[in-house]
C-alpha positions as CSV (number, residue, x, y, z in Angstrom):
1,X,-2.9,21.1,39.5
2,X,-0.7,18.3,39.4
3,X,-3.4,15.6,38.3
4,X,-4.5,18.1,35.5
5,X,-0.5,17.7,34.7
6,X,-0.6,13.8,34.8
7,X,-4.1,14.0,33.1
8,X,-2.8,15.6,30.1
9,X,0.6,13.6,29.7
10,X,-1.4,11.0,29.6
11,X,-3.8,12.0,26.7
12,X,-0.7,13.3,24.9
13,X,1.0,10.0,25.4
14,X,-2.3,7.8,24.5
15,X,-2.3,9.7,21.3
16,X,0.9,9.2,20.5
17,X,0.9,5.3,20.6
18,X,-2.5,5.4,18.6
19,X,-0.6,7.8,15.7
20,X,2.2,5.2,15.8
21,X,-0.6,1.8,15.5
22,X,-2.1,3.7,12.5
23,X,0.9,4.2,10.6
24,X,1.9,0.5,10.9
25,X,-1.6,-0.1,9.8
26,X,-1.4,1.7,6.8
27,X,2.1,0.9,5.9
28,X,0.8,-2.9,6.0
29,X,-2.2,-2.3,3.9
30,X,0.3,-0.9,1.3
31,X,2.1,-3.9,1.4
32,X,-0.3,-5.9,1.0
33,X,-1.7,-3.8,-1.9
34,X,0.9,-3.7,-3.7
35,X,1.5,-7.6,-3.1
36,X,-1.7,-8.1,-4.7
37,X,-1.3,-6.2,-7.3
38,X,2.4,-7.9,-8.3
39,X,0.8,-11.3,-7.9
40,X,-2.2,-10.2,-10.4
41,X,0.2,-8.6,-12.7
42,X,2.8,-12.0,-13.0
43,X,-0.6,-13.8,-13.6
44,X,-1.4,-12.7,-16.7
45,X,2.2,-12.6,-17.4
46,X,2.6,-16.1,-16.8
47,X,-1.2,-16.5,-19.1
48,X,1.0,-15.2,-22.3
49,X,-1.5,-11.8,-22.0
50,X,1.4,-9.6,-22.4
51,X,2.3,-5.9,-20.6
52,X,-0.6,-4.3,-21.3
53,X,-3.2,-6.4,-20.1
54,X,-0.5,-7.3,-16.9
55,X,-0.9,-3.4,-16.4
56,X,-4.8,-2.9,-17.2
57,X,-5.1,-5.6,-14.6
58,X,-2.7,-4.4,-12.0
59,X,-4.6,-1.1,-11.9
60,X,-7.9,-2.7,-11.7
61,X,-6.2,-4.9,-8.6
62,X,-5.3,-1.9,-6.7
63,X,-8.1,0.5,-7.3
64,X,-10.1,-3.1,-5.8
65,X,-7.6,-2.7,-2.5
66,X,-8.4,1.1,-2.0
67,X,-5.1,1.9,-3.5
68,X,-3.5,4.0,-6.7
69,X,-1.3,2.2,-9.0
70,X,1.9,4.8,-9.5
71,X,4.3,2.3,-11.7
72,X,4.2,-1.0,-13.3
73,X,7.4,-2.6,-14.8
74,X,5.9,-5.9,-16.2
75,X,8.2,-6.8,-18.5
76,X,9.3,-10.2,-19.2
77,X,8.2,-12.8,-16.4
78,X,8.6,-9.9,-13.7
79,X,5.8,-7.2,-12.5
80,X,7.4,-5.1,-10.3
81,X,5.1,-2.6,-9.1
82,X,4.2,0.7,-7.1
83,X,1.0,1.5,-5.1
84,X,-0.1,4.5,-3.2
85,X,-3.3,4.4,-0.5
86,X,-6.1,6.5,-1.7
87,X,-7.5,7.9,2.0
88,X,-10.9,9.5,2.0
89,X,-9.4,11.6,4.2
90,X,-5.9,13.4,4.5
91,X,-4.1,12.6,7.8
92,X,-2.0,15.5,8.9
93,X,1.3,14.7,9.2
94,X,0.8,11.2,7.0
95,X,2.8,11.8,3.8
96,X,1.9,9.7,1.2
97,X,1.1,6.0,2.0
98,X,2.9,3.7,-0.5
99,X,4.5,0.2,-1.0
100,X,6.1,-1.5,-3.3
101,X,6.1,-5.3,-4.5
102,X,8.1,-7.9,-7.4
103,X,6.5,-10.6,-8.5
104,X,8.4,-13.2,-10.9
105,X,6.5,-15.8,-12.8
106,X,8.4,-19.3,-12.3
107,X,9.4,-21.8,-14.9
């Protein structure tokens, strides 16, 4: 009885530190999504393309990293932008998986 005790803790536990790794993976893929997209957006920025093709790219930039672009402030020499994960499949518990990223074109 008691190793069916220890047996179980132990599962509960194990799945516990894997739910933990997954959301520090996916909180790092937004990241890096949404650094992606920033860096794209401040590119064409920095080109002279204007907002709306900084924007047309940025969405194209994050639908290419398996994300959803929510909000793109590229005004100026700025992007400043908001990303959301698209997963295949919903993760109980996982609310929305999103980052966030600024780019600024230099001088």
């Amino acid at each position: 009885m008691l190793s069916m005790i220890l047996v179980c803790a132990a599962v509960v536990m194990c799945l516990g530190v894997a739910r933990v790794g997954l959301a520090s993976v996916l909180r790092t893929r937004a990241e890096n999504a949404a650094d992606s997209v920033a860096l794209a957006a401040a590119d064409q920025l920095a080109l002279g393309n204007g907002s709306a093709a900084a924007k047309q790219v940025a969405a194209e930039v994050a639908h290419d990293n398996g994300a959803k672009l929510l909000e793109c402030d590229c005004e100026g020499s700025a992007a400043e932008v908001a990303v959301e994960l698209d997963l295949d499949v919903p993760i109980a518990g996982f609310p929305a998986i999103q980052g966030r990223s600024r780019a600024e074109v230099g001088s």
